[in-house]
Chimera marker file (.cmm) of the C-alpha trace (Angstrom):
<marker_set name="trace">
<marker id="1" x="-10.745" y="-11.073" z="-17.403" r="1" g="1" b="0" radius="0.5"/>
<marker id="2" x="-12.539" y="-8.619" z="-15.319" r="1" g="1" b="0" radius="0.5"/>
<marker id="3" x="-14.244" y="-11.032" z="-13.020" r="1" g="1" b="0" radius="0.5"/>
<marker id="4" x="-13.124" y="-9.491" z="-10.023" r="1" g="1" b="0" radius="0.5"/>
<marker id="5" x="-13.023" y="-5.787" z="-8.805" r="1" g="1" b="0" radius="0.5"/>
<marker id="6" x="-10.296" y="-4.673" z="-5.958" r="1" g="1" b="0" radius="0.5"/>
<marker id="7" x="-11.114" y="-1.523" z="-3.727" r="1" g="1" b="0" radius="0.5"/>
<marker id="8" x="-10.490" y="-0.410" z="-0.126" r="1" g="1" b="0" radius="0.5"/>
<marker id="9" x="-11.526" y="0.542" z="2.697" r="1" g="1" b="0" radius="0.5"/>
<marker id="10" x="-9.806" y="2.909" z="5.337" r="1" g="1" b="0" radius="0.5"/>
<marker id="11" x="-10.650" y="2.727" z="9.267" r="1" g="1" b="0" radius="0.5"/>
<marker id="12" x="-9.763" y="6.293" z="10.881" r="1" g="1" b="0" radius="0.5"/>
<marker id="13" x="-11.481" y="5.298" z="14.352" r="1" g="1" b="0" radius="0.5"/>
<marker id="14" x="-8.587" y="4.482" z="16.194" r="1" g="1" b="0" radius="0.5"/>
<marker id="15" x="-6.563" y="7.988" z="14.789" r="1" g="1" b="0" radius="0.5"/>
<marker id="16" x="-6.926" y="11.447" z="17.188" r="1" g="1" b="0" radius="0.5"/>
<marker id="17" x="-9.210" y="14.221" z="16.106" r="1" g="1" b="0" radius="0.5"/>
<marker id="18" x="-8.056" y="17.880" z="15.340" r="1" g="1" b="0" radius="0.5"/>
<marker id="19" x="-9.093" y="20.941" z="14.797" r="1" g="1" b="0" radius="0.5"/>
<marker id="20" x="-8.402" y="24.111" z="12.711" r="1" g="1" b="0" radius="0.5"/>
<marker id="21" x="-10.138" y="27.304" z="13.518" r="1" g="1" b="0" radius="0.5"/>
<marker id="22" x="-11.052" y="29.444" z="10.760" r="1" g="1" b="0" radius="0.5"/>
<marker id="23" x="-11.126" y="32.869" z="12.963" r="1" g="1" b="0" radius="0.5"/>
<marker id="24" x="-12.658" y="35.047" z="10.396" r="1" g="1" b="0" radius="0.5"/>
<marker id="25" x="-14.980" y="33.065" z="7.970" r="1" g="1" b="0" radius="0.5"/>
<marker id="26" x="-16.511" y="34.659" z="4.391" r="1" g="1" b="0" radius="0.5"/>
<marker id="27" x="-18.991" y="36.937" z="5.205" r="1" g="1" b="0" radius="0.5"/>
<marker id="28" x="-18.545" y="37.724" z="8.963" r="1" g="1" b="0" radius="0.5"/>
<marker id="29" x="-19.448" y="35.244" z="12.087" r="1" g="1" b="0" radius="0.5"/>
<marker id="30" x="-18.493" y="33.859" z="14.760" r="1" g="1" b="0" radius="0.5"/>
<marker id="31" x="-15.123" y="31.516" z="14.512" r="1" g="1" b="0" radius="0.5"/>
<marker id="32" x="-15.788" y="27.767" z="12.889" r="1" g="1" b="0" radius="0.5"/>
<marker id="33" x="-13.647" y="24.824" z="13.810" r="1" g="1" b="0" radius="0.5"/>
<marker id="34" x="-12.664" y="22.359" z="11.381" r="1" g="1" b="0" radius="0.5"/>
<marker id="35" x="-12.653" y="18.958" z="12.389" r="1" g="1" b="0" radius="0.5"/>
<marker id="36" x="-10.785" y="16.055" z="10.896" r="1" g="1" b="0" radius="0.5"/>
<marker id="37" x="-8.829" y="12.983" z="11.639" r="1" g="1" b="0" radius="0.5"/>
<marker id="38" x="-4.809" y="13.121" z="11.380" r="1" g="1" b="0" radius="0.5"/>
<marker id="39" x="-2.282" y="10.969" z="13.207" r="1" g="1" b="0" radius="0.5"/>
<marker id="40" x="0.972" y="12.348" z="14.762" r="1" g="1" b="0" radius="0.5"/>
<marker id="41" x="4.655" y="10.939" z="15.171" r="1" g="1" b="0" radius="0.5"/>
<marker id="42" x="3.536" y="8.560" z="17.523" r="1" g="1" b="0" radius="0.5"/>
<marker id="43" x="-0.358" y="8.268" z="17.251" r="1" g="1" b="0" radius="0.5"/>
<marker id="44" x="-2.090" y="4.977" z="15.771" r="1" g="1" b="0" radius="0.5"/>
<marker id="45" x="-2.180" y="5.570" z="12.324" r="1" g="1" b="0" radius="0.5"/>
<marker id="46" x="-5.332" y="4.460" z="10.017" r="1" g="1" b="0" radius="0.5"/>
<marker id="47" x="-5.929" y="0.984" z="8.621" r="1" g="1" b="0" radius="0.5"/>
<marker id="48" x="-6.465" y="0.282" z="5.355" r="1" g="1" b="0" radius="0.5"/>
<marker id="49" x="-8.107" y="-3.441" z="4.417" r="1" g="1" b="0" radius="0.5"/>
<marker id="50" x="-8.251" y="-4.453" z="0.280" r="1" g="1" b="0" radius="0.5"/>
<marker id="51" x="-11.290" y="-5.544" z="-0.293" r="1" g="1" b="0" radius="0.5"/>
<marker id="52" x="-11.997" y="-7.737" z="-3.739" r="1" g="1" b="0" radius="0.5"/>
<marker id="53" x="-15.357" y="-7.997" z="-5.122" r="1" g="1" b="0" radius="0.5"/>
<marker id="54" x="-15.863" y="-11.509" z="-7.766" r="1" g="1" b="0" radius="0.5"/>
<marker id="55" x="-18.148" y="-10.484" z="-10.182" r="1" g="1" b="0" radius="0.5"/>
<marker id="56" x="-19.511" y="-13.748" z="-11.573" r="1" g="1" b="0" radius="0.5"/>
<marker id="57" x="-20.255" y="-15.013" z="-7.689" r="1" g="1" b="0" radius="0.5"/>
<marker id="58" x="-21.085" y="-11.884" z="-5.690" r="1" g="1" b="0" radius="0.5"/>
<marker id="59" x="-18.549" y="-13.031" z="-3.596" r="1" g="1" b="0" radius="0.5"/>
<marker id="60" x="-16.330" y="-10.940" z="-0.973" r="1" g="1" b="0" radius="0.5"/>
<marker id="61" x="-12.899" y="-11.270" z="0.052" r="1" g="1" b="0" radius="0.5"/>
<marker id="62" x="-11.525" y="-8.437" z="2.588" r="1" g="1" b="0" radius="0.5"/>
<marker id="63" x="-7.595" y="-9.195" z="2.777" r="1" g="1" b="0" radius="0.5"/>
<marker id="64" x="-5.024" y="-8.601" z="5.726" r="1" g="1" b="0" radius="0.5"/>
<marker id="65" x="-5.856" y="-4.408" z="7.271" r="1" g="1" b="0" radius="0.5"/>
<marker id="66" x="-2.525" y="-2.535" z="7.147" r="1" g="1" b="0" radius="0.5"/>
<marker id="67" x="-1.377" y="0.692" z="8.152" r="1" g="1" b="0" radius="0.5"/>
<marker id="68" x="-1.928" y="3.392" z="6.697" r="1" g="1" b="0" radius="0.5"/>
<marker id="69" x="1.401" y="5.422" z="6.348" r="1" g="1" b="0" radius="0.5"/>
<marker id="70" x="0.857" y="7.689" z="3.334" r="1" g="1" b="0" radius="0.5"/>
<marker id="71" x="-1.234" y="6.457" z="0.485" r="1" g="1" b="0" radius="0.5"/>
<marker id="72" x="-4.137" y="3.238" z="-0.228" r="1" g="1" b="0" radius="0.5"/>
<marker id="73" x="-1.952" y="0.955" z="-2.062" r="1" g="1" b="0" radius="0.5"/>
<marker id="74" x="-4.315" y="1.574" z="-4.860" r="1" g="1" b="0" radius="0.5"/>
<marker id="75" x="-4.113" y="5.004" z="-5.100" r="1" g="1" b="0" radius="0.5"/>
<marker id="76" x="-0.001" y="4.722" z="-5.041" r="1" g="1" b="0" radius="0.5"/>
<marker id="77" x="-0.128" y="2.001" z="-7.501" r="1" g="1" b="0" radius="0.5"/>
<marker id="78" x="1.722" y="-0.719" z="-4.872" r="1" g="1" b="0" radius="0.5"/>
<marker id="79" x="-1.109" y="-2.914" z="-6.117" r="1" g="1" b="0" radius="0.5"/>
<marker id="80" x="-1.944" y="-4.751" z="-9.416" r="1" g="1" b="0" radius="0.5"/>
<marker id="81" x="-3.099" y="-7.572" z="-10.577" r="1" g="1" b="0" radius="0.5"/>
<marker id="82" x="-0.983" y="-10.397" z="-12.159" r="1" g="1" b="0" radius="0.5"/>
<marker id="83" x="-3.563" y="-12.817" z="-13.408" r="1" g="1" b="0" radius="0.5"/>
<marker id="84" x="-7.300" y="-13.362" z="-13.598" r="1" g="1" b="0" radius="0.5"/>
<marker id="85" x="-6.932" y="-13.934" z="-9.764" r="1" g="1" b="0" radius="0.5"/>
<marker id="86" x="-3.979" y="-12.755" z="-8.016" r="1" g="1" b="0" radius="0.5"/>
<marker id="87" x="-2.557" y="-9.963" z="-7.221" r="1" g="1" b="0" radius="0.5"/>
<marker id="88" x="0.773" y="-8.866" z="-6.177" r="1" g="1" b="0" radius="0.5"/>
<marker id="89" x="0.871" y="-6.227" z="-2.747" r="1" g="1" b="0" radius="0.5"/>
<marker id="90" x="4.113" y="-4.213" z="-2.467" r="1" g="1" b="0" radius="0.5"/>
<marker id="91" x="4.110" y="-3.538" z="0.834" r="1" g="1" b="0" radius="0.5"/>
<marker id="92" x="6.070" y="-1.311" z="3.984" r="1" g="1" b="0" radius="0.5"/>
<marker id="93" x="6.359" y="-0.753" z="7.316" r="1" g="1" b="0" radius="0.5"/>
<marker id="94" x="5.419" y="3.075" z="9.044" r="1" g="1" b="0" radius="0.5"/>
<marker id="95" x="9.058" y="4.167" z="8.090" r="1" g="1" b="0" radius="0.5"/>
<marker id="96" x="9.496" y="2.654" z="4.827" r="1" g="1" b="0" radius="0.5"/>
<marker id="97" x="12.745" y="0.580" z="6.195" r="1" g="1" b="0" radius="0.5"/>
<marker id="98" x="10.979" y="-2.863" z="4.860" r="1" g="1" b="0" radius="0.5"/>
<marker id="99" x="9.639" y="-3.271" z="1.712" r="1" g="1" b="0" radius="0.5"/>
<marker id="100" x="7.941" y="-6.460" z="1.197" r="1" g="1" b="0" radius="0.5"/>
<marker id="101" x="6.311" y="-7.826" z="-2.363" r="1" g="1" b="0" radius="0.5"/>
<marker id="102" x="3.420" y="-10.535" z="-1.797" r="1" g="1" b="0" radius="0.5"/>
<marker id="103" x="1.996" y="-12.592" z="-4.062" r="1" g="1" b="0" radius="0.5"/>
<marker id="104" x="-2.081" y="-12.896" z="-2.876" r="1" g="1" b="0" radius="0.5"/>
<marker id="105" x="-4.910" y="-15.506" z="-4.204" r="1" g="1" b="0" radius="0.5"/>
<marker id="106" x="-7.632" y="-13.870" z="-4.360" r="1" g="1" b="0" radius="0.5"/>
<marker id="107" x="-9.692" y="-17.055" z="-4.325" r="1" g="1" b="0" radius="0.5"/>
<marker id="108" x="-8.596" y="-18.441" z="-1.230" r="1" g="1" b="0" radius="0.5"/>
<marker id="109" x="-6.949" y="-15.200" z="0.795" r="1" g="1" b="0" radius="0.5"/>
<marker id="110" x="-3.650" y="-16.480" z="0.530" r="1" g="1" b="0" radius="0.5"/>
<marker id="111" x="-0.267" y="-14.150" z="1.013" r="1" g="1" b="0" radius="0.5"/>
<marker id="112" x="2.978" y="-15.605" z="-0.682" r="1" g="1" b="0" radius="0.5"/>
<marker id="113" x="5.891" y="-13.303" z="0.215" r="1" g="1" b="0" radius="0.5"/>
<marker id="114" x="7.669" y="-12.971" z="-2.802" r="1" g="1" b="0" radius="0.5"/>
<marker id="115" x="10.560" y="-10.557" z="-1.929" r="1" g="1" b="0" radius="0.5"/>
<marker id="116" x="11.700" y="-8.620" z="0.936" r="1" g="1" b="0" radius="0.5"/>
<marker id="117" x="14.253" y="-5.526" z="1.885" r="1" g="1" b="0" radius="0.5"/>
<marker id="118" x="15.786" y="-3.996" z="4.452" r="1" g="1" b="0" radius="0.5"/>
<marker id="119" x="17.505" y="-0.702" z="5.516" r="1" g="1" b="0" radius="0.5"/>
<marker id="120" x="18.432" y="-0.041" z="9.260" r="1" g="1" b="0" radius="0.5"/>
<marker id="121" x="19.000" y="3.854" z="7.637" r="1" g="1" b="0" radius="0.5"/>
<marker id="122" x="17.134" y="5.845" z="5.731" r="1" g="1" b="0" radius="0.5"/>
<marker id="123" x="13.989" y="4.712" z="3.539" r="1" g="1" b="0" radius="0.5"/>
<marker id="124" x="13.132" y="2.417" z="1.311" r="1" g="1" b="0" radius="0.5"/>
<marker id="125" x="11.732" y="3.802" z="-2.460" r="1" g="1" b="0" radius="0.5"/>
<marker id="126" x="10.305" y="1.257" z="-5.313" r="1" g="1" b="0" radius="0.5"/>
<marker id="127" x="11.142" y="4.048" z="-7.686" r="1" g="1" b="0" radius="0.5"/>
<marker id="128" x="13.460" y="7.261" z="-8.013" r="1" g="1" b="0" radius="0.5"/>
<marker id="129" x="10.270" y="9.343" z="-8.212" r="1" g="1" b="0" radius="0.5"/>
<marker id="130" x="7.836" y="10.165" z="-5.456" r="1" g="1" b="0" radius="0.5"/>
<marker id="131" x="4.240" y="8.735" z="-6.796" r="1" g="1" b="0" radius="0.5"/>
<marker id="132" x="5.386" y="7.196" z="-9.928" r="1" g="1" b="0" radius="0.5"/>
<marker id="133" x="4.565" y="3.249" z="-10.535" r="1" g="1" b="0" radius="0.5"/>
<marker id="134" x="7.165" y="0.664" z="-8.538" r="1" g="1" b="0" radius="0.5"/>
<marker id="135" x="9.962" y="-0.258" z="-11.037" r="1" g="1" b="0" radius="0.5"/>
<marker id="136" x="9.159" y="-4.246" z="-9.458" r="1" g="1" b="0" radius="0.5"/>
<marker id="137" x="7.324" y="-6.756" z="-11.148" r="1" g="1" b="0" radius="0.5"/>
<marker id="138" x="6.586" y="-10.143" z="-10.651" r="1" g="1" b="0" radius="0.5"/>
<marker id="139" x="7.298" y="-12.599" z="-13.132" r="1" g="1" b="0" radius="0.5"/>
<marker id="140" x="5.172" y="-15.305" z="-12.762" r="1" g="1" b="0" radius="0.5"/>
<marker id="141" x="6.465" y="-17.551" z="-15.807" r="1" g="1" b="0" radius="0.5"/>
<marker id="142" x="9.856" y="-18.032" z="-14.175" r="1" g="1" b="0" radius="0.5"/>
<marker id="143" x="8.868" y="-17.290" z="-10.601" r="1" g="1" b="0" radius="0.5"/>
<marker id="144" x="11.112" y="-14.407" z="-10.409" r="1" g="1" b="0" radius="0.5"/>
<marker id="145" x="10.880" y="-10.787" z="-9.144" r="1" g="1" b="0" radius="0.5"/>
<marker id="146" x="12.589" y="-7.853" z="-11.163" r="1" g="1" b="0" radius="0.5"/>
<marker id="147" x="13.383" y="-5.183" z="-8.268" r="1" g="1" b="0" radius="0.5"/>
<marker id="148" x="14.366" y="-2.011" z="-7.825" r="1" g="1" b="0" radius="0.5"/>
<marker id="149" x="16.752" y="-0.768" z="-5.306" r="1" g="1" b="0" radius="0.5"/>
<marker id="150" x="19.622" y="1.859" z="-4.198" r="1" g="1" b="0" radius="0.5"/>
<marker id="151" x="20.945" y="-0.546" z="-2.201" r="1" g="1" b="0" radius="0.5"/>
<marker id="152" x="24.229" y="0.854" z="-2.885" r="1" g="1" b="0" radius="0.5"/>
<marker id="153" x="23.524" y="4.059" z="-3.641" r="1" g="1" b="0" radius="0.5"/>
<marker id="154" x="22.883" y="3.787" z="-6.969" r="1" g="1" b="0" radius="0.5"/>
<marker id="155" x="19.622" y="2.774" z="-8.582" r="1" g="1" b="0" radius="0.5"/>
<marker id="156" x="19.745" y="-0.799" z="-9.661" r="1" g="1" b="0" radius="0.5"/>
<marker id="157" x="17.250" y="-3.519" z="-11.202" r="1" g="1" b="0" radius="0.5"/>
<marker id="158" x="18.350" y="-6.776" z="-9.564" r="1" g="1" b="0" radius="0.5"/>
<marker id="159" x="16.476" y="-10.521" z="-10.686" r="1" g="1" b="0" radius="0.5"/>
<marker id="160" x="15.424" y="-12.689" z="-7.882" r="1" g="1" b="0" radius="0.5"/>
<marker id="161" x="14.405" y="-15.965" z="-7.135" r="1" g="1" b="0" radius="0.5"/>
<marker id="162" x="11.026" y="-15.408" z="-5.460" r="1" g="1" b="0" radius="0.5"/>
<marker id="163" x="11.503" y="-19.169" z="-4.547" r="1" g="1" b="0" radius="0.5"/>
<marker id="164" x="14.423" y="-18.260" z="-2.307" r="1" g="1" b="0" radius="0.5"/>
<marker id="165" x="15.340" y="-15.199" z="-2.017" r="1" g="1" b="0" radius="0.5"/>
<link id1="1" id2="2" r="1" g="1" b="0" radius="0.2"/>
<link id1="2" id2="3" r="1" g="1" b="0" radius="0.2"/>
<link id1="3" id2="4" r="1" g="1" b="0" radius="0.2"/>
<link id1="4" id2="5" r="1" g="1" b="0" radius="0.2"/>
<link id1="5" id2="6" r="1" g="1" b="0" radius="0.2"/>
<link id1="6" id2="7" r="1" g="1" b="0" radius="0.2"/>
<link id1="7" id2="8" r="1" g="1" b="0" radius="0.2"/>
<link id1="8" id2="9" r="1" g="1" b="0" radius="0.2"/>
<link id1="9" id2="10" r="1" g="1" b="0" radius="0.2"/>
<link id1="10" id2="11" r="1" g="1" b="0" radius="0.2"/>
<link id1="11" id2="12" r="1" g="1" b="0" radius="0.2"/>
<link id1="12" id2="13" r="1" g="1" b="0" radius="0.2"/>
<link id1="13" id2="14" r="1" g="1" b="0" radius="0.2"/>
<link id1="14" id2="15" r="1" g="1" b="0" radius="0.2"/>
<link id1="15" id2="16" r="1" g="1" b="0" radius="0.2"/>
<link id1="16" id2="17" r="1" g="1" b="0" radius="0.2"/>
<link id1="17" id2="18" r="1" g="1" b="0" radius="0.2"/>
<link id1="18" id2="19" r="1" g="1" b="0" radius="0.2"/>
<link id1="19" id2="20" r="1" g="1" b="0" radius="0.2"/>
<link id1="20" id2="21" r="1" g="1" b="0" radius="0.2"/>
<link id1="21" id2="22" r="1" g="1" b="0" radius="0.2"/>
<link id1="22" id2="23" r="1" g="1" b="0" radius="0.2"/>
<link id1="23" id2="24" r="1" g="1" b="0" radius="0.2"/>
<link id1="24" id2="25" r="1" g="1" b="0" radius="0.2"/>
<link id1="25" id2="26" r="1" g="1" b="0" radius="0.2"/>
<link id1="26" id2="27" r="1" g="1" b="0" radius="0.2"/>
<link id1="27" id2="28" r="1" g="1" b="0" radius="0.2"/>
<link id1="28" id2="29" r="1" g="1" b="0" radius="0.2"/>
<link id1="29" id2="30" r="1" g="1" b="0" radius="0.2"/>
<link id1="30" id2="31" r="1" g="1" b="0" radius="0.2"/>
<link id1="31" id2="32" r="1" g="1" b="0" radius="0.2"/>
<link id1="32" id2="33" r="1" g="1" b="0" radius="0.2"/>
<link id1="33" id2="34" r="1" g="1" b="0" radius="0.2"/>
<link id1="34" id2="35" r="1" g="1" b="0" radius="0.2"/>
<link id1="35" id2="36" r="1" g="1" b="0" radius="0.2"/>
<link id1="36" id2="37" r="1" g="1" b="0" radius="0.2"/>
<link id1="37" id2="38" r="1" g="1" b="0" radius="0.2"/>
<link id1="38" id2="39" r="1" g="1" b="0" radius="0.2"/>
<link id1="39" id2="40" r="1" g="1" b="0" radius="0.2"/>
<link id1="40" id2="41" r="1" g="1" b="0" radius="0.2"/>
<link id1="41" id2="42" r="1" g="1" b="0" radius="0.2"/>
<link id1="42" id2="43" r="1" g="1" b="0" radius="0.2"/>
<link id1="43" id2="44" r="1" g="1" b="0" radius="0.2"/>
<link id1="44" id2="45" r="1" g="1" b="0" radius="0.2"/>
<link id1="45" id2="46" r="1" g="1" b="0" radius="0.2"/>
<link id1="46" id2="47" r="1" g="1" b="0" radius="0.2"/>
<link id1="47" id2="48" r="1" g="1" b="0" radius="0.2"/>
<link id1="48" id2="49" r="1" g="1" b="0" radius="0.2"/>
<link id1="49" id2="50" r="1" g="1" b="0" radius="0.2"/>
<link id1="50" id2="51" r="1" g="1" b="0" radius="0.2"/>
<link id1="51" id2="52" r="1" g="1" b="0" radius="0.2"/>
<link id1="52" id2="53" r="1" g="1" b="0" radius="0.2"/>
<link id1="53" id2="54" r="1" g="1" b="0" radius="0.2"/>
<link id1="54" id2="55" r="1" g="1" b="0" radius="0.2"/>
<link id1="55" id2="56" r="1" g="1" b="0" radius="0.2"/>
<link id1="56" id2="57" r="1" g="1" b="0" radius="0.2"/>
<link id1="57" id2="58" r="1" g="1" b="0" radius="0.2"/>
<link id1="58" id2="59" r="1" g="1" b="0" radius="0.2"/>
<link id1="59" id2="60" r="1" g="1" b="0" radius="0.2"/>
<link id1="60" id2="61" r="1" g="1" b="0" radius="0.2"/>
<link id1="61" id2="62" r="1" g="1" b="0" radius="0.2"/>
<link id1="62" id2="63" r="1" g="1" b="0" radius="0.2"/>
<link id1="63" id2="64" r="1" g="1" b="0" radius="0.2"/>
<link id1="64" id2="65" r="1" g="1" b="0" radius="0.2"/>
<link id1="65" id2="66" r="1" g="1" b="0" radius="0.2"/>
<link id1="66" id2="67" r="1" g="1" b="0" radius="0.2"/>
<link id1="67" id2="68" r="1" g="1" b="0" radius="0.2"/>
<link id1="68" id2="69" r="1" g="1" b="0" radius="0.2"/>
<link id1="69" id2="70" r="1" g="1" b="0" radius="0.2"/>
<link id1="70" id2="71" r="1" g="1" b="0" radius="0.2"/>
<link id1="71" id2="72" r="1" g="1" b="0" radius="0.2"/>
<link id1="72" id2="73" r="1" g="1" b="0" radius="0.2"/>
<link id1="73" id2="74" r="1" g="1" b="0" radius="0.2"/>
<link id1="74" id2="75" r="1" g="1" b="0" radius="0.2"/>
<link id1="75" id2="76" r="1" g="1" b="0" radius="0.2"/>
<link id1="76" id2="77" r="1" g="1" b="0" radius="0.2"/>
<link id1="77" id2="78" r="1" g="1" b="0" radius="0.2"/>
<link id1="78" id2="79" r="1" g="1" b="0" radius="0.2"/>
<link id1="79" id2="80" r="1" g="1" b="0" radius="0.2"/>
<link id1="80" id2="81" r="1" g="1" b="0" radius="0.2"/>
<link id1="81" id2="82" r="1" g="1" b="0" radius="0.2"/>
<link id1="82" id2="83" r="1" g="1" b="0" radius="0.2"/>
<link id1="83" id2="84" r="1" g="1" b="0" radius="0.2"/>
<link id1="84" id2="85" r="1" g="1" b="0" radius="0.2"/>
<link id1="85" id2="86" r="1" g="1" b="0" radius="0.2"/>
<link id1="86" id2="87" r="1" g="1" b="0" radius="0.2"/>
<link id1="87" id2="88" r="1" g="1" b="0" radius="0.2"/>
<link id1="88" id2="89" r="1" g="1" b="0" radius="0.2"/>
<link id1="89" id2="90" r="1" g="1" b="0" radius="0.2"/>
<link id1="90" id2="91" r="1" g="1" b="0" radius="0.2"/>
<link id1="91" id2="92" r="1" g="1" b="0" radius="0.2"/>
<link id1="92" id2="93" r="1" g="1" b="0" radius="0.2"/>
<link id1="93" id2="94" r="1" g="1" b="0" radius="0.2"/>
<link id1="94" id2="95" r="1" g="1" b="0" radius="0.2"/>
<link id1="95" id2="96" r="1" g="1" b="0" radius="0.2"/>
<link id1="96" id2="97" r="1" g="1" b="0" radius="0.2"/>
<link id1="97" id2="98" r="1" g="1" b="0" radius="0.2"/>
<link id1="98" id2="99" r="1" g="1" b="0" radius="0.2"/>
<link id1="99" id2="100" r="1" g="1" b="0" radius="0.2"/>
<link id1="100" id2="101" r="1" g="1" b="0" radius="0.2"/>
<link id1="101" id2="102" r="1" g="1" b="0" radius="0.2"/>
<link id1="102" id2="103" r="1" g="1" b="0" radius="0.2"/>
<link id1="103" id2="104" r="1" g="1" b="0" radius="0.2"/>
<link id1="104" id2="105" r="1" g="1" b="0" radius="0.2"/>
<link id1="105" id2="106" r="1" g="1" b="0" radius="0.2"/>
<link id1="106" id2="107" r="1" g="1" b="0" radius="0.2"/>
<link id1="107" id2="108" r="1" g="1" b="0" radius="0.2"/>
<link id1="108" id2="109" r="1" g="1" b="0" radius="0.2"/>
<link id1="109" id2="110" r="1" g="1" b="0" radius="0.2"/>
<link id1="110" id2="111" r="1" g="1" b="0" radius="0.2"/>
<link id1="111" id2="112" r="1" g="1" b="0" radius="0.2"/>
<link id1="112" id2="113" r="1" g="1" b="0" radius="0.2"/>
<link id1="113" id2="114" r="1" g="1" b="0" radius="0.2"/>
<link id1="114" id2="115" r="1" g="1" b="0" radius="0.2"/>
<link id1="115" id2="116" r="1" g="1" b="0" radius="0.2"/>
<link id1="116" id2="117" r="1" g="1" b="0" radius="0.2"/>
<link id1="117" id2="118" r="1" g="1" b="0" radius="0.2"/>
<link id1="118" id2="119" r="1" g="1" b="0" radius="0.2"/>
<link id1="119" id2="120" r="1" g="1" b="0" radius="0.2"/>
<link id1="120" id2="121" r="1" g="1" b="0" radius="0.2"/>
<link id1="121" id2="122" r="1" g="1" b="0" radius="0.2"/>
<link id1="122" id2="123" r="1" g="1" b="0" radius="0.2"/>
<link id1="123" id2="124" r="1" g="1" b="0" radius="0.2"/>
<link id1="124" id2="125" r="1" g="1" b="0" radius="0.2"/>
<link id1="125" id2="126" r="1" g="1" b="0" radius="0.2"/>
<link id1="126" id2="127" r="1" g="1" b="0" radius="0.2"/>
<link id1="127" id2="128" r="1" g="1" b="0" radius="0.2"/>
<link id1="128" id2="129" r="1" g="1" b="0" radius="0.2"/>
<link id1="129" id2="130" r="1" g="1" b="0" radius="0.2"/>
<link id1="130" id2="131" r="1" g="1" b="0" radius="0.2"/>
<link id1="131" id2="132" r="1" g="1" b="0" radius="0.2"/>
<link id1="132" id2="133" r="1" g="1" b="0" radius="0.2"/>
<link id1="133" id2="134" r="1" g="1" b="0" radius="0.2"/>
<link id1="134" id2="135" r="1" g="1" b="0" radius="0.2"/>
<link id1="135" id2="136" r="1" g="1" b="0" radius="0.2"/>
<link id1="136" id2="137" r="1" g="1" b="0" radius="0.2"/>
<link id1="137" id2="138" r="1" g="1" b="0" radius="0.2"/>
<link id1="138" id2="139" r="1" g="1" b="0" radius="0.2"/>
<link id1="139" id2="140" r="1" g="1" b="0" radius="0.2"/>
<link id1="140" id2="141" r="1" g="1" b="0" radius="0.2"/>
<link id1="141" id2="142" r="1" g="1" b="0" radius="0.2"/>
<link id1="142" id2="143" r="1" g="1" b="0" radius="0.2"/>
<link id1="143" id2="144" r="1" g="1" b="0" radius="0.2"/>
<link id1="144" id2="145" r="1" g="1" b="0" radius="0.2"/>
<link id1="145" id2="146" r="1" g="1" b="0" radius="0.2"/>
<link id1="146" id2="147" r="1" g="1" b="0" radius="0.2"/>
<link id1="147" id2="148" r="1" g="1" b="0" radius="0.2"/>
<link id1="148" id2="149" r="1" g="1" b="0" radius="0.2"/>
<link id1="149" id2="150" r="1" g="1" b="0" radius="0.2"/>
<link id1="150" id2="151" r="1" g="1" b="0" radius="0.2"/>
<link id1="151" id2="152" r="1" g="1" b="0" radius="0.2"/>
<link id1="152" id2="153" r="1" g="1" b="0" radius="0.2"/>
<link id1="153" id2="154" r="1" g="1" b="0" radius="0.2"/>
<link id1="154" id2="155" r="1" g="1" b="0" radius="0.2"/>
<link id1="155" id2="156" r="1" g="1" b="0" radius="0.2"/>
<link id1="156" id2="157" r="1" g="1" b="0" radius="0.2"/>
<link id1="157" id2="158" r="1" g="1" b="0" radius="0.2"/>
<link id1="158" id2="159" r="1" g="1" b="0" radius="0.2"/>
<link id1="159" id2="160" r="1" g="1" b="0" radius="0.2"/>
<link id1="160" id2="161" r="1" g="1" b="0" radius="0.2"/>
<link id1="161" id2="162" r="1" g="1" b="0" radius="0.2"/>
<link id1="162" id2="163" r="1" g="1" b="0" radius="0.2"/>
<link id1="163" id2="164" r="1" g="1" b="0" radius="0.2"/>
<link id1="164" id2="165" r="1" g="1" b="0" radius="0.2"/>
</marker_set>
């Protein structure tokens, strides 16, 4: 209904600086360095925090900060909204070895985890191709979630119970 408005925000303080020297700029000089922020195999990688805005109210809600490990949720669609006021977070671990679907309230802040996978090798994907949508949905009628997996290394849609499991 467009009452609320869902951005974020990204906190590179805690993540090492670098530099790149550009030896021989446009139009002669002295060498310039390049600075900019970019975490290594075993820095402390940025945060990201969702923020939602409620229109009507003014009001603010800033949700759970989570790594950073390659893309804002919102700019790898792993976010979307499911009704007037909650959202569903697909979310993962540094690795991508968990995967983890959660139902939030934007209202009150709350996190329902809806679904959950595992690998102990190898990655976890929502969809055979890199940067296209998650093939998961939530289905709020029946309180089920439609995932995706190569669990068996194949890709699959399996229907859950987001009750149990």
């Amino acid at each position: 209904d467009e009452s609320w408005v869902l951005t974020h925000r990204v906190d590179e303080r805690h993540v090492p600086e670098r530099a790149l020297v550009e030896s021989s700029p446009p139009g002669g000089g002295a060498p310039v360095a390049h600075r900019f922020r970019y975490a290594s195999a075993r820095d402390a990688l940025p945060t990201v925090t969702l923020v939602a805005f409620h229109l009507p109210t003014g009001r603010r809600v800033d949700l759970s900060p989570e790594e950073l490990a390659l893309f804002p949720a919102l700019v790898s669609r792993w976010v979307w909204f499911v009704d007037n006021s909650r959202i569903c977070h697909l979310k993962s671990d540094r690795y991508q070895r968990v995967l983890r679907l959660v139902l939030i309230d934007l209202t009150t802040g709350v996190e329902r985890l809806l679904f959950e996978e595992k690998t102990d090798s190898g990655y976890l994907e929502p969809h055979p191709v890199l940067g296209a949508p998650p093939n998961i949905r939530y289905l709020p009628d029946t309180d089920e979630v439609l995932w995706w997996s190569e669990r068996d290394g194949w890709g699959h849609l399996y229907l859950a119970d987001a009750a149990s499991g």
